[in-house]
FILO-685778 format. One record per atom (N, C-alpha, C): x, y, z. Coordinates in steps of 0.2 Angstrom, whole numbers, padded with zeros to 4 digits, always signed. Atoms other than C-alpha are relative to their C-alpha. Layout:
REM FILO-685778
XYZ;...
END
This chain:
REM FILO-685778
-0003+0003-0005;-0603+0040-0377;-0003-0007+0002;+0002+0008+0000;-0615+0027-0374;-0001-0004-0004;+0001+0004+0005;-0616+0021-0392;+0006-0005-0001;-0007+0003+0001;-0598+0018-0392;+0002-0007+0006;+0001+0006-0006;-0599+0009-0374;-0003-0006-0004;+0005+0003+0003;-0613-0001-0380;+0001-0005-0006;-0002+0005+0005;-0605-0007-0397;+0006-0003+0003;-0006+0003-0003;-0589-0011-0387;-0002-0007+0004;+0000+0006-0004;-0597-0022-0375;-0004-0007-0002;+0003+0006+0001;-0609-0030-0384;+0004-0004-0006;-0002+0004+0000;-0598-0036-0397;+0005-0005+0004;-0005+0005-0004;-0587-0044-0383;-0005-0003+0003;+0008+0004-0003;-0604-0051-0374;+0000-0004-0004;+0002+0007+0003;-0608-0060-0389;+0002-0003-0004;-0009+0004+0003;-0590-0067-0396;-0003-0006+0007;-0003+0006-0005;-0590-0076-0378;-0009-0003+0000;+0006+0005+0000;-0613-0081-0378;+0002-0006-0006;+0003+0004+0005;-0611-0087-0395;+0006-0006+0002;-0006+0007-0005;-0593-0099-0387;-0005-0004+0003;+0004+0005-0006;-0605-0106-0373;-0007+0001-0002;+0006+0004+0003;-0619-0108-0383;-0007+0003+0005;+0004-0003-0002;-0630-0093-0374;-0004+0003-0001;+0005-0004+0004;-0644-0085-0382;-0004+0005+0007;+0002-0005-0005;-0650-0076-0365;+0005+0003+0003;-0006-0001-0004;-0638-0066-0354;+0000+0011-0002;-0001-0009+0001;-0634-0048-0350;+0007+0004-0003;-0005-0004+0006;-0626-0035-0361;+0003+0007+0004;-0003-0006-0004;-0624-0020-0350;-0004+0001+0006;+0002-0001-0007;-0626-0015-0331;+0005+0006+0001;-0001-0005-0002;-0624+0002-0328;+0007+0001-0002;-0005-0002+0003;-0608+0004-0338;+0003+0008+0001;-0003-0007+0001;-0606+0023-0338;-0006+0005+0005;+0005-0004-0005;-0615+0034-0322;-0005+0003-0002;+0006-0003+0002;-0624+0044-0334;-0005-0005-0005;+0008+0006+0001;-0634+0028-0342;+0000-0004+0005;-0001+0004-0003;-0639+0020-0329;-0008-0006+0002;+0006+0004+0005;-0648+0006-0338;+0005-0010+0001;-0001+0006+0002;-0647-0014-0337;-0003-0002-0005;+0002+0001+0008;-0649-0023-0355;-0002-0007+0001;-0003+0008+0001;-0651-0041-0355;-0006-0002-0007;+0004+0000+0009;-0657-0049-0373;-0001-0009+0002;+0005+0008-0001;-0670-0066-0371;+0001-0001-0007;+0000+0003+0008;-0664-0072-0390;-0003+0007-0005;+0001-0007+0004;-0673-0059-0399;-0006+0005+0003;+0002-0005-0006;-0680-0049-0385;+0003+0003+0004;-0007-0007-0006;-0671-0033-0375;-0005+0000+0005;+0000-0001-0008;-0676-0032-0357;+0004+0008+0003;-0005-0005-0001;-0670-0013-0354;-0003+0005+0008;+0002-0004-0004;-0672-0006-0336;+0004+0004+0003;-0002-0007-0003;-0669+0012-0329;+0003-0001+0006;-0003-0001-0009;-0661+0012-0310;-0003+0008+0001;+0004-0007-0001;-0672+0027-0304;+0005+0002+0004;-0005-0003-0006;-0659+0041-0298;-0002+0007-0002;+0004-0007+0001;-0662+0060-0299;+0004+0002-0004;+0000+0001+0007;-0658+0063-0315;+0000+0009-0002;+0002-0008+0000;-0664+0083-0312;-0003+0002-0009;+0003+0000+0008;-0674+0080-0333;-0008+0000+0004;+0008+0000-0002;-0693+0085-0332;-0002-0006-0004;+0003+0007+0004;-0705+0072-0339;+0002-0001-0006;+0001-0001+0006;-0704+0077-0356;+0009+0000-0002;-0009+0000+0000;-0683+0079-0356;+0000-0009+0001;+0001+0004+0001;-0684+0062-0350;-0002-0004-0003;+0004+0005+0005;-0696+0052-0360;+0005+0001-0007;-0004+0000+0005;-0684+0061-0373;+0004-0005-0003;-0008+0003-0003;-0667+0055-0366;-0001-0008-0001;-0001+0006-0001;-0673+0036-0364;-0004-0003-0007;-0001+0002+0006;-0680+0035-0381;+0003+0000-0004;-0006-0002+0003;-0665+0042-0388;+0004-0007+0000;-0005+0006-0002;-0656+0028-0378;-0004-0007-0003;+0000+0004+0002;-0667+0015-0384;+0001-0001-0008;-0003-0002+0008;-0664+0021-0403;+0008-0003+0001;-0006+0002+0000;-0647+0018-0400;+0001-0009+0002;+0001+0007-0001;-0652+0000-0391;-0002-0003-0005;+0003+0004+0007;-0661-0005-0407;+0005-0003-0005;-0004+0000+0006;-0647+0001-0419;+0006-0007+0003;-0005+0006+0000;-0633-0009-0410;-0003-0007+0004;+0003+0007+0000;-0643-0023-0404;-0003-0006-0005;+0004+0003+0008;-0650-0026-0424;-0009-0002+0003;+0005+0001-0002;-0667-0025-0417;-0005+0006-0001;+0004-0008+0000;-0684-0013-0418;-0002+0001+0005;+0001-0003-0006;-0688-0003-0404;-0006-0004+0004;+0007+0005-0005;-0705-0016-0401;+0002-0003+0004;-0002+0006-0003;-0694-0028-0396;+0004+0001+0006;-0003-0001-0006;-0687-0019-0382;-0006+0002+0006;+0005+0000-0005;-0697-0021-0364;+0003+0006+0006;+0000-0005-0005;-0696-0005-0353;-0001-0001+0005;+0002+0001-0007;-0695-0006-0335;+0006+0005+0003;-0003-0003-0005;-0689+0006-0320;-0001-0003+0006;-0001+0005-0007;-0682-0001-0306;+0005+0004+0005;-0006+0001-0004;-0675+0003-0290;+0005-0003+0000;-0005+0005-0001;-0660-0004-0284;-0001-0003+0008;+0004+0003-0005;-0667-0017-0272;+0006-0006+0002;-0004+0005-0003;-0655-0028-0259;-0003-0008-0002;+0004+0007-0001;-0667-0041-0260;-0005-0002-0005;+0005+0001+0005;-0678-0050-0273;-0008-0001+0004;+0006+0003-0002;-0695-0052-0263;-0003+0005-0003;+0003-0008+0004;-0701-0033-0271;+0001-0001-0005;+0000+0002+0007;-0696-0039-0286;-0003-0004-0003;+0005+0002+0004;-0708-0051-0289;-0006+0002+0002;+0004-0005+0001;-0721-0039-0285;-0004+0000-0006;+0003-0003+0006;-0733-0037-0300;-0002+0005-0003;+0001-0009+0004;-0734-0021-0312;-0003+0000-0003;+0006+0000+0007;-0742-0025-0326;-0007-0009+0000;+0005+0005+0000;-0757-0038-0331;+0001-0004-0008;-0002+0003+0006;-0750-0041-0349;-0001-0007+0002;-0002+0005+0001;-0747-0059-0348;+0004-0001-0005;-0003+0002+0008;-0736-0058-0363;+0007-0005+0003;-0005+0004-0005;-0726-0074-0357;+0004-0005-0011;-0004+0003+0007;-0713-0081-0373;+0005-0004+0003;-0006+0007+0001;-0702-0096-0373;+0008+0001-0002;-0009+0000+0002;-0681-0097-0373;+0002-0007+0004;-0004+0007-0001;-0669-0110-0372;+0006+0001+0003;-0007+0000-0001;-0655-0113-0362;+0002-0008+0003;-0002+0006+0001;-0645-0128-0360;-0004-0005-0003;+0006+0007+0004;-0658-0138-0371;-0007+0001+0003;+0006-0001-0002;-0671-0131-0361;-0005+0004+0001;+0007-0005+0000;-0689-0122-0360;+0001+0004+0006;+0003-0003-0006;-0693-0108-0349;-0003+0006-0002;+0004-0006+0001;-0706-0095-0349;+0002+0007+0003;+0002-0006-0004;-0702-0078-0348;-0004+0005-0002;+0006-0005+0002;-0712-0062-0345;+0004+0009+0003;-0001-0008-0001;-0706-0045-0348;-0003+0007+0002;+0007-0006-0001;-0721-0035-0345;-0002+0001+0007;+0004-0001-0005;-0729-0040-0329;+0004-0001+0008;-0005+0000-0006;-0713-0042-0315;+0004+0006-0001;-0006-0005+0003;-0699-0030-0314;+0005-0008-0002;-0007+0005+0000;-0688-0050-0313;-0005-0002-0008;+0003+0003+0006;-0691-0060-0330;-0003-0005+0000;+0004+0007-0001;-0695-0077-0323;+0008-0004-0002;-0006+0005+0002;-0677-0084-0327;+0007+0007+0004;-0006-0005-0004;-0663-0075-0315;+0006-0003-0005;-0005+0002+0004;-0648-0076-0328;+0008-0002+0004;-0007+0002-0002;-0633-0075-0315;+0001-0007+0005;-0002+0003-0002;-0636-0091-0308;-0001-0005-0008;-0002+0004+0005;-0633-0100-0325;+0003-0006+0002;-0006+0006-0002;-0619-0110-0319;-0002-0005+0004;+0004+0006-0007;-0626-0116-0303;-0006-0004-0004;+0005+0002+0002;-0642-0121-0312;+0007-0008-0002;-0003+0006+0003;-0630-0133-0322;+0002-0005+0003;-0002+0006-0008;-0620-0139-0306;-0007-0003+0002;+0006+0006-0003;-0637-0145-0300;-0003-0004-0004;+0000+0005+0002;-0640-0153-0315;+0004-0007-0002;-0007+0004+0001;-0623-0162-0315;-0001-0006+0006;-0002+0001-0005;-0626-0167-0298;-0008-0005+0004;+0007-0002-0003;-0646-0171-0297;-0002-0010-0004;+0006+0009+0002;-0650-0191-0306;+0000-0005+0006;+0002+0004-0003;-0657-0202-0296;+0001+0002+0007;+0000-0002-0009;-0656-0189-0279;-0008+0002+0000;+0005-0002-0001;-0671-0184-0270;-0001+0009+0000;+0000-0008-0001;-0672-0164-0273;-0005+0002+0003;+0004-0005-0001;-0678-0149-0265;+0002+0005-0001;-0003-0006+0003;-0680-0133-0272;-0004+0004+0008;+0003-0005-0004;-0684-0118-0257;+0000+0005-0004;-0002-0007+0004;-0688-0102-0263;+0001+0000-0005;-0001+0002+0007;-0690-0109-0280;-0004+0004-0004;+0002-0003+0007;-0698-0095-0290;-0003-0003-0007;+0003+0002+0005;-0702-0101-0306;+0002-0005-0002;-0005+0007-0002;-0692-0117-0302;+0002-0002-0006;-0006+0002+0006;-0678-0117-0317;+0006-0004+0004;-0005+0003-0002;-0666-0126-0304;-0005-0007+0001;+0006+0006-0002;-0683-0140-0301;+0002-0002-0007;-0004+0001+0007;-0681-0141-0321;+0006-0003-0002;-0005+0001+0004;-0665-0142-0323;+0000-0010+0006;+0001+0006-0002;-0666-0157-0310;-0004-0004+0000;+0006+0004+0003;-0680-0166-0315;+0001-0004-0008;-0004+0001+0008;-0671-0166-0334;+0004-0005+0001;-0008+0003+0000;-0655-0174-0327;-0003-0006+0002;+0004+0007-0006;-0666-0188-0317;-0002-0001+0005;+0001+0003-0007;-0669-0186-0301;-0005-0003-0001;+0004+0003-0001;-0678-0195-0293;-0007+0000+0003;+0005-0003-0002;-0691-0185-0285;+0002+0008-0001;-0003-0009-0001;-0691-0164-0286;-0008+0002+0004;+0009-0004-0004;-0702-0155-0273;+0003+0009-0001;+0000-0008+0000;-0703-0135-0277;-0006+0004+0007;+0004-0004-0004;-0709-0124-0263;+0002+0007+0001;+0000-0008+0000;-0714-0107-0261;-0005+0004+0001;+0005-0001-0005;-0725-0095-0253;-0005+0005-0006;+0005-0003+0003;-0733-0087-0268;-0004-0007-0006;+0003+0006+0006;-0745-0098-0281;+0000+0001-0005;+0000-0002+0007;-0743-0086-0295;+0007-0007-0003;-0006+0002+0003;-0725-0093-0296;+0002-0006+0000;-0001+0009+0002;-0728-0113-0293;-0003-0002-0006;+0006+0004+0008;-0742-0111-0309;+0006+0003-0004;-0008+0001+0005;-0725-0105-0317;+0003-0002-0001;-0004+0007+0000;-0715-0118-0312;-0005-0006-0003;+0003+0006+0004;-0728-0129-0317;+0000+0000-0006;+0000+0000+0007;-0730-0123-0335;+0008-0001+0000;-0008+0001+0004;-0710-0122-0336;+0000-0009-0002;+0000+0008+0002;-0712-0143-0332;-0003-0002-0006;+0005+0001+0006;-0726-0144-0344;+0005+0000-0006;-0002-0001+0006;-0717-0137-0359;+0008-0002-0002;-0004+0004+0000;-0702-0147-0354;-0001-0007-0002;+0003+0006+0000;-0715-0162-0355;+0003-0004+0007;+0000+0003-0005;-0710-0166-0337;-0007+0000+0002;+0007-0002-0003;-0726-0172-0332;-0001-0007+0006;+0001+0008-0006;-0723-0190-0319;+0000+0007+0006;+0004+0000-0004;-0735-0182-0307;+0003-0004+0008;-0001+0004-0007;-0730-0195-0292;+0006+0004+0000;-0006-0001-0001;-0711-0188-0294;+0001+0005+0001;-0001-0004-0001;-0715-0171-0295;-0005+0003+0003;+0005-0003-0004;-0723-0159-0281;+0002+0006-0002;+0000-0008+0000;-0726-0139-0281;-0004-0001+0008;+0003-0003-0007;-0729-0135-0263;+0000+0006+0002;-0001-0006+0000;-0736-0120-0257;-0001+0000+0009;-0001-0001-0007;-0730-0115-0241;+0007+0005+0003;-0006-0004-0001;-0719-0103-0230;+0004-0005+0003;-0004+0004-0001;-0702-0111-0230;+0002-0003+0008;-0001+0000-0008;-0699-0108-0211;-0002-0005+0003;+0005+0003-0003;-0714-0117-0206;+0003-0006-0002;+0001+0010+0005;-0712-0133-0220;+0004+0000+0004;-0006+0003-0001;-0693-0135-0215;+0000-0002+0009;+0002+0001-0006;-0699-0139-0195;-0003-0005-0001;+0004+0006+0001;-0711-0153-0202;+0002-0006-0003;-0003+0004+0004;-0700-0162-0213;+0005-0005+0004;-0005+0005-0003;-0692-0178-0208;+0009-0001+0001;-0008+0001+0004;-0673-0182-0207;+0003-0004-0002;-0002+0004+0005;-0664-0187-0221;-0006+0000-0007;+0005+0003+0003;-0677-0186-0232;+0001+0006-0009;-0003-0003+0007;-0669-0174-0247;+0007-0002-0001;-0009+0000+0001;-0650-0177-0254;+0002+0007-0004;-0004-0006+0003;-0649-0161-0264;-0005+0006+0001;+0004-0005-0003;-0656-0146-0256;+0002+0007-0005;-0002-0007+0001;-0656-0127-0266;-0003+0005+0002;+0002-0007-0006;-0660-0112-0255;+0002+0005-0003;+0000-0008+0004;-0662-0093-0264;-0005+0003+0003;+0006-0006-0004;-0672-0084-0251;+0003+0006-0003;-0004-0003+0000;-0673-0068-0252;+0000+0003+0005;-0003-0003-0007;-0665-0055-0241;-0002+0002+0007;+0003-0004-0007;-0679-0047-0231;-0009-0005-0004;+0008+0003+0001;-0700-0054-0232;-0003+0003+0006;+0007+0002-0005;-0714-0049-0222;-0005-0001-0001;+0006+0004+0003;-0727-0056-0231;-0005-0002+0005;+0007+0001-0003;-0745-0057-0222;+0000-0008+0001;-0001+0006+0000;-0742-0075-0228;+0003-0005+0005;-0008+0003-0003;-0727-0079-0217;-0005+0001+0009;+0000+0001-0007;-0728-0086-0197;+0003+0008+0002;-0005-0004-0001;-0714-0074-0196;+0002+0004-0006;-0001-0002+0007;-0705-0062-0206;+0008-0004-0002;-0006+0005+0000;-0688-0067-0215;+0006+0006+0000;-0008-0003+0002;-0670-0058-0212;+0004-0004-0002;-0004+0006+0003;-0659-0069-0221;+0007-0001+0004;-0006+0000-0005;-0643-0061-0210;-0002-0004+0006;+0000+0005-0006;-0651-0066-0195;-0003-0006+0002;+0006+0005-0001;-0662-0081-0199;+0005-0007-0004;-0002+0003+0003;-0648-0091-0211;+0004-0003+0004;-0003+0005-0004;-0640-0101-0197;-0007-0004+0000;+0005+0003-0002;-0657-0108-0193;-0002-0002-0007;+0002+0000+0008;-0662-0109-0211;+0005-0007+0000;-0006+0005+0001;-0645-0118-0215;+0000-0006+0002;-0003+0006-0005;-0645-0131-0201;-0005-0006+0001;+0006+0004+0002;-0663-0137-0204;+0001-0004-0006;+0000+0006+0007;-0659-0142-0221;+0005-0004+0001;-0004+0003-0001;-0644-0149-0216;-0002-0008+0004;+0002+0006-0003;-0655-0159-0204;-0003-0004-0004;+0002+0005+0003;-0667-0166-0218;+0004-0004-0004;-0004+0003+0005;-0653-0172-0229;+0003-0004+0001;-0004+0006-0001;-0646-0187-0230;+0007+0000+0001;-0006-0003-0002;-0629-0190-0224;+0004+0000-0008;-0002+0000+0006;-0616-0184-0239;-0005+0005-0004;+0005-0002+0004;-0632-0175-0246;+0004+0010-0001;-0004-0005+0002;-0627-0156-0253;-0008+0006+0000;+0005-0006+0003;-0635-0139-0253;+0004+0006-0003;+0000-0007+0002;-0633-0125-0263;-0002+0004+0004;+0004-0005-0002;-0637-0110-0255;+0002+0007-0001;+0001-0007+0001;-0638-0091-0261;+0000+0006+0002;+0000-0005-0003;-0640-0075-0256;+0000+0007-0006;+0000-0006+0004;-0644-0058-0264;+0003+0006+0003;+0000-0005-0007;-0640-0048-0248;+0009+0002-0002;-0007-0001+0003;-0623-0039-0255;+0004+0000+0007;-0005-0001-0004;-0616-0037-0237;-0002-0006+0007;+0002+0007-0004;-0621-0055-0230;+0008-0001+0003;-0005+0005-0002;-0608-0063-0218;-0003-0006+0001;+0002+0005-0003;-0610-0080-0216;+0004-0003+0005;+0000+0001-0007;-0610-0087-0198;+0004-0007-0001;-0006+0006+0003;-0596-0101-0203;-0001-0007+0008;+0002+0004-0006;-0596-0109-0185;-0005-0001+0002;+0006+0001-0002;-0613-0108-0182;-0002-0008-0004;+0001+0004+0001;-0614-0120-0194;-0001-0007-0001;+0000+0008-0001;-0619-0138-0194;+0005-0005-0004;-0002+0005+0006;-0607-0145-0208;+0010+0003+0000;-0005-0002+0002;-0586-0145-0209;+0001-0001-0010;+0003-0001+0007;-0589-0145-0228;-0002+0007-0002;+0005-0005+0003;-0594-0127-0234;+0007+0006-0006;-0002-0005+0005;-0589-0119-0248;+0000+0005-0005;+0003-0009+0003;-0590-0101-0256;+0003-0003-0008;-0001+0003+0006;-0591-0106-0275;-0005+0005-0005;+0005-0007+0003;-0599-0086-0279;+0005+0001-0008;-0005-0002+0005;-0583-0085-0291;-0002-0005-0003;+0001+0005+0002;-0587-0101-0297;-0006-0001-0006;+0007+0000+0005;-0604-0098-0303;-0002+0006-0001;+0002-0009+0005;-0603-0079-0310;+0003-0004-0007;+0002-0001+0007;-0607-0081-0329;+0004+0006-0002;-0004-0004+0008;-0596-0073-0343;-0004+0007+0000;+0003-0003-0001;-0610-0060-0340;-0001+0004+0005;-0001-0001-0006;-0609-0056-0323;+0005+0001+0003;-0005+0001-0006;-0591-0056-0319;+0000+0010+0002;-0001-0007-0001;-0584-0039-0310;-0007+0004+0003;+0006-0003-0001;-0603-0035-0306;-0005-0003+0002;+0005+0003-0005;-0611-0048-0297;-0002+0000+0007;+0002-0003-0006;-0620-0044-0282;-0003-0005+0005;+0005+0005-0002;-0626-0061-0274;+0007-0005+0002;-0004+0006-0003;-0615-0075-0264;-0003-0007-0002;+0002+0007+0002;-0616-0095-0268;+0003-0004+0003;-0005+0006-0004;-0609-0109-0256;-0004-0007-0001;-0001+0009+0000;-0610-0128-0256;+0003-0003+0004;-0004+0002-0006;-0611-0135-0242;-0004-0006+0002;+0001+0009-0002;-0610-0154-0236;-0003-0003+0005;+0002+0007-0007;-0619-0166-0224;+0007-0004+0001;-0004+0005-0003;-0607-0176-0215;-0003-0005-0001;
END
């Protein structure tokens, strides 16, 4: 049952990557109740994690069942079983647990998308260092980003700072409250050979705080990916994104020049956004917009675009 799944969907997955010129991208999420496994393939690396559910198999039933399943990954992915990276994972509302660290491997390998480098690591996160379903968005902010002042919040391994940095802007500031993940974003500059120093910053700081000290007008293209929930020791406060994204919102709205633009996110599957509350007749749900050939039918994350007056 699942070989059959698995050869059905991966030759339709990658009919439409090799179309749009995609060598990263997911292959299967939880397709059938009794695998309940996400695949995504980094060029010639599998990424295969478990969703931990009660399964009623002892240790040794299990270790069976999911080698079995990876046997079956190898065969119809054309790959040997090395090349695939095991991980079990909850099913988590919010990315801040996810980038948690598991392992110490450092095994960090290089892919391309759209023309460009990014490091990822399958070993030491359950995330990889590149979130696949904002693909799209990534390029809208490259379409959108020469000669603007960017900022990235909540910039992770900062591939949306990259992609805006590529296009030209004119400045990119990445901010973020861990340091492992700004010396990530930097090596991704690096091996881009973005290295104009005066143009680009990595600051390390909780968003909340920065976004109170910052001048108005003083970015044109804002991108916000908090996530859901935080109570990081680090943090003034903790973060709900339900109840903290009016204020979130309207800050950046303040630093932005007028006409200036934010992307903003969400992982939180049952976010409403507070429409009135906000400071902008401009705002946009553009979630259908920027789900990837990979993601449709099964993406669990909101994206809007919304305008400075």
């Amino acid at each position: 049952m699942f070989r059959n799944r698995l050869t059905k969907v991966f030759k339709h997955r990658s009919k439409q990557a090799r179309r749009a010129g995609v060598s990263c991208y997911r292959v299967y999420d939880h397709d059938l109740p009794e695998f309940p496994l996400c695949i995504e393939l980094y060029e010639d690396k599998i990424y295969l994690a478990e969703y931990l559910r009660r399964h009623g198999m002892n240790d040794e039933a299990h270790e069976s069942w999911l080698n079995e399943c990876m046997e079956v990954v190898a065969e119809i992915l054309e790959t040997d079983t090395e090349h695939i990276y095991v991980r079990q994972r909850k099913r988590m509302s919010h990315r801040d647990e996810q980038y948690e660290r598991i392992s110490t491997e450092k095994d960090y390998f290089t892919v391309l998308e759209n023309g460009l480098k990014f490091q990822v690591n399958l070993t030491d996160y359950l995330d990889t260092g590149l979130f696949l379903d904002h693909r799209i968005t990534r390029k809208m902010v490259m379409d959108e980003a020469k000669d603007k002042r960017v900022l990235n919040l909540f910039c992770y391994t900062g591939s949306f700072s990259v992609y805006a940095a590529a296009a030209g802007a004119s400045t990119v500031e990445s901010v973020d409250l861990s340091k492992t993940y700004l010396s990530w974003a930097e090596d991704n500059f690096a091996i881009n050979r973005l290295k104009n120093s005066k143009a680009y910053r990595f600051t390390h700081a909780d968003v909340k705080q920065y976004l109170l000290a910052i001048p108005a007008n003083s970015f044109d293209l804002v991108i916000m990916d908090p996530p859901t929930f935080s109570n990081s020791k680090r943090m003034k406060d903790f973060l709900d994104i339900q109840r903290d994204h009016v204020a979130l919102i309207n800050e950046v709205l303040r630093i932005l020049s007028p006409g200036g633009v934010l992307y903003f996110s969400t992982n939180f599957t049952k976010f409403q956004l507070d429409t009135p509350a906000i400071h902008s007749e401009q705002i946009k749900d553009i979630t259908r917009q920027t789900t990837p050939f990979d993601f449709e039918g099964k993406l669990k994350r909101w994206c809007y675009r919304i305008v400075k007056a």
